[in-house]
BASEMI-263138 format. One record per residue: x negated, y negated, z negated of N, C-alpha, C, O in turn; residue number from 1. Coordinates in steps of 0.001 Angstrom, whole numbers. Atoms other than C-alpha are relative to their C-alpha. Example, Ala and Ser with C-alpha at 12.3 -4.5 7.8 and 13.67 -1.06 7.14 Angstrom:
% BASEMI-263138
(atom (-890,1190,0),(-12300,4500,-7800),(-900,-1200,0),(-1936,-1181,-665),1);
(atom (820,1190,60),(-13670,1060,-7140),(770,-1090,-730),(261,-2198,-899),2);
END
This chain:
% BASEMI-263138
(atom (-850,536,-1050),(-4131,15518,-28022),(1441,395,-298),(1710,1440,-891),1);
(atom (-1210,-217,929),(-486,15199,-28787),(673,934,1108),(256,722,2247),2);
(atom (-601,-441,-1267),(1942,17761,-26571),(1407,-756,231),(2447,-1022,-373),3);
(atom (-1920,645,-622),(4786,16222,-24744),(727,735,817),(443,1153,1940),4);
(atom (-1313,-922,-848),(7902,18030,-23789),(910,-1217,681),(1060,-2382,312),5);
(atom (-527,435,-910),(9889,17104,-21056),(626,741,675),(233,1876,945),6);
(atom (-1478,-647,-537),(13198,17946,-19400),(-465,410,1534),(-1544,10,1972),7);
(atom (-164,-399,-1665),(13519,19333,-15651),(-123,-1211,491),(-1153,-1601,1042),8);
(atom (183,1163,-424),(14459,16124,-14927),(-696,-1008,409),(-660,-1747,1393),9);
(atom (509,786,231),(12203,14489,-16274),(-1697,96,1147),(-2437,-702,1722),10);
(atom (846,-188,-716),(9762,16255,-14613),(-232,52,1296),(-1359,-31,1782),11);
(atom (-506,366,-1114),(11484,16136,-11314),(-708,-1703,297),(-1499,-2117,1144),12);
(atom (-99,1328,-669),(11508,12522,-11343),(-1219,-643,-136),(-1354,-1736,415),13);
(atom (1165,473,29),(7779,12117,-12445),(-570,645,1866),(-914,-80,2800),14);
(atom (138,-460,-1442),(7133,14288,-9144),(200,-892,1160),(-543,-1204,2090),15);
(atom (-298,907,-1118),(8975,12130,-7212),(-723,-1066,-103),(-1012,-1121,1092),16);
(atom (517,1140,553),(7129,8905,-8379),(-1203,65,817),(-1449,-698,1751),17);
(atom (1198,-501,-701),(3674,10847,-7445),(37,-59,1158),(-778,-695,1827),18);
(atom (-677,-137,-1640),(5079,11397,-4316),(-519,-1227,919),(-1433,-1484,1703),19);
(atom (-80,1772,-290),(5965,7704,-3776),(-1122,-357,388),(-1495,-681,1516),20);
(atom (999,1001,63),(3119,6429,-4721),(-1330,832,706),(-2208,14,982),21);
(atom (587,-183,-809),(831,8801,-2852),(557,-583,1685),(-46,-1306,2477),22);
(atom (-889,504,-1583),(2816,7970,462),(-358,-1390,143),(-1198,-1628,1011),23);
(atom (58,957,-143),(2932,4497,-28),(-1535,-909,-155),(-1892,-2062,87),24);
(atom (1997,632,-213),(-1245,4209,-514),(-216,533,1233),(-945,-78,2016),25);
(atom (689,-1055,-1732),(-1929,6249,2588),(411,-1136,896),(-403,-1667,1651),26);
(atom (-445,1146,-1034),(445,3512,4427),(-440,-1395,-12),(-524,-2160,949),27);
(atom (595,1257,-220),(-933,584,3070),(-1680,536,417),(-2676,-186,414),28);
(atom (1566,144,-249),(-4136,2026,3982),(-259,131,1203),(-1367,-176,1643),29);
(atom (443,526,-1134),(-3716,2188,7202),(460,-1292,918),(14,-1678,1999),30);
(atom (-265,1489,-387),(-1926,-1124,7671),(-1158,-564,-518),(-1300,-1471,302),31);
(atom (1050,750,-257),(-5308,-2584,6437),(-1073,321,817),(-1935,-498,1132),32);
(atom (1006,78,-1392),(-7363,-629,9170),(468,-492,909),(-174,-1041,1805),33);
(atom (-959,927,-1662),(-4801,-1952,11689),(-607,-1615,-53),(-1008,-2128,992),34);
(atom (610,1146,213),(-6051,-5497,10074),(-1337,-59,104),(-1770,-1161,440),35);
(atom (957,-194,-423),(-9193,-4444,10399),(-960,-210,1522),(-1850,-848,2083),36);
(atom (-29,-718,-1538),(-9062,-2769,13570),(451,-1533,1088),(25,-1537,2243),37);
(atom (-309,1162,-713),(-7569,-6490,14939),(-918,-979,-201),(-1385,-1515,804),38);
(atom (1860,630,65),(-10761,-8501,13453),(-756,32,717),(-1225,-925,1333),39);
(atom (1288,-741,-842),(-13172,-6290,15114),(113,-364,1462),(-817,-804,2137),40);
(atom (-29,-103,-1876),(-11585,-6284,18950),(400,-1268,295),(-28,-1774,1332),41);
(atom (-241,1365,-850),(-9801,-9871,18998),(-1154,-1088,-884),(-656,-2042,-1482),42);
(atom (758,1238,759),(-12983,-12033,17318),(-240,-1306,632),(-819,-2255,103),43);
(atom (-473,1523,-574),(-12173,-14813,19892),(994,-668,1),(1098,-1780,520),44);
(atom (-1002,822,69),(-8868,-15375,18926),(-111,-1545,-922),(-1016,-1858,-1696),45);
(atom (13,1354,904),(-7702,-19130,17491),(500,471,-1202),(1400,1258,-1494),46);
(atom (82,-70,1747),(-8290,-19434,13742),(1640,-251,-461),(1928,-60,-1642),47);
(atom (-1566,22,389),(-4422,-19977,13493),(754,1148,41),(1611,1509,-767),48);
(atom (-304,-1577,-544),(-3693,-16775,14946),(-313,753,-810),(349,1697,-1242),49);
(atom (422,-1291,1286),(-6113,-15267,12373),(340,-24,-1150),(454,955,-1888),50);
(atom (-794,151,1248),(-4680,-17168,9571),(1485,648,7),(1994,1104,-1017),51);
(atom (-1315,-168,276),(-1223,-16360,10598),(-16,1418,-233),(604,1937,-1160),52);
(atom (351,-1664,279),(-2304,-12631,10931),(-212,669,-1338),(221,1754,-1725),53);
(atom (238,-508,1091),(-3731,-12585,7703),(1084,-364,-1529),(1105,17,-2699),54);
(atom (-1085,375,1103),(-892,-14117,5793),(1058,1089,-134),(1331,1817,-1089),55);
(atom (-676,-1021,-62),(1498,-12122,7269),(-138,1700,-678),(564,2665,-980),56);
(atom (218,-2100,340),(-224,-8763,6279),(-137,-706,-1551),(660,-62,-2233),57);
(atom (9,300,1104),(-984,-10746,2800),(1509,296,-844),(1577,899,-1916),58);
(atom (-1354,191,533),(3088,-11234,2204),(809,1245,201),(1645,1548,-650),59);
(atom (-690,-1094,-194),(4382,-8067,3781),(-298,885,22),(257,1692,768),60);
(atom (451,-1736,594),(2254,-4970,2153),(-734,-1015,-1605),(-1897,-1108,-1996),61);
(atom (806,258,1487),(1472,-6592,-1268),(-859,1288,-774),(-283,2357,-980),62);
(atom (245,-1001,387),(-900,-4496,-2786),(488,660,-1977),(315,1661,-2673),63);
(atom (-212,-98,1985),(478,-5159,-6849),(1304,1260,-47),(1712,1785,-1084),64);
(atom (-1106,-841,78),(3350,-2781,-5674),(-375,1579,-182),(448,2305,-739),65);
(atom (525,-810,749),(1210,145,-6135),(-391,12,-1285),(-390,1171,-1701),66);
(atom (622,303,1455),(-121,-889,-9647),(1380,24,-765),(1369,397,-1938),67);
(atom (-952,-202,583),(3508,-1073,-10349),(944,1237,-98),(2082,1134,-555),68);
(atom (-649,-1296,-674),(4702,2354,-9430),(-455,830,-1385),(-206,2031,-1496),69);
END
């Protein structure tokens, strides 16, 4: 296994990254029990309502933004 050196910096700013990207899974994870959690209790709402629900959470927590981190 090869060793890799790395600056303060460098190692700083991998930290921070970890960080990020733990934080930002925890939050999308509970914006999809909230989507969840709205399935389960409104299952009589109109199918427009549920489409618009599910678009919305589709467009505004993408999940490729973790994979890119």
């Amino acid at each position: 296994m090869a060793i890799v050196f790395r600056t303060r910096a460098e190692e700083i700013a991998l930290g921070m990254t970890l960080l990020g990207l733990f934080f930002s899974s925890v939050l999308y994870g509970l914006a999809l029990s909230q989507l969840y959690t709205y399935y389960k209790r409104f299952p009589r709402d109109p199918l427009s309502v549920k489409v618009l629900v599910c678009a919305i959470s589709q467009f505004s927590m993408p999940p490729l933004h973790i994979c890119f981190l």
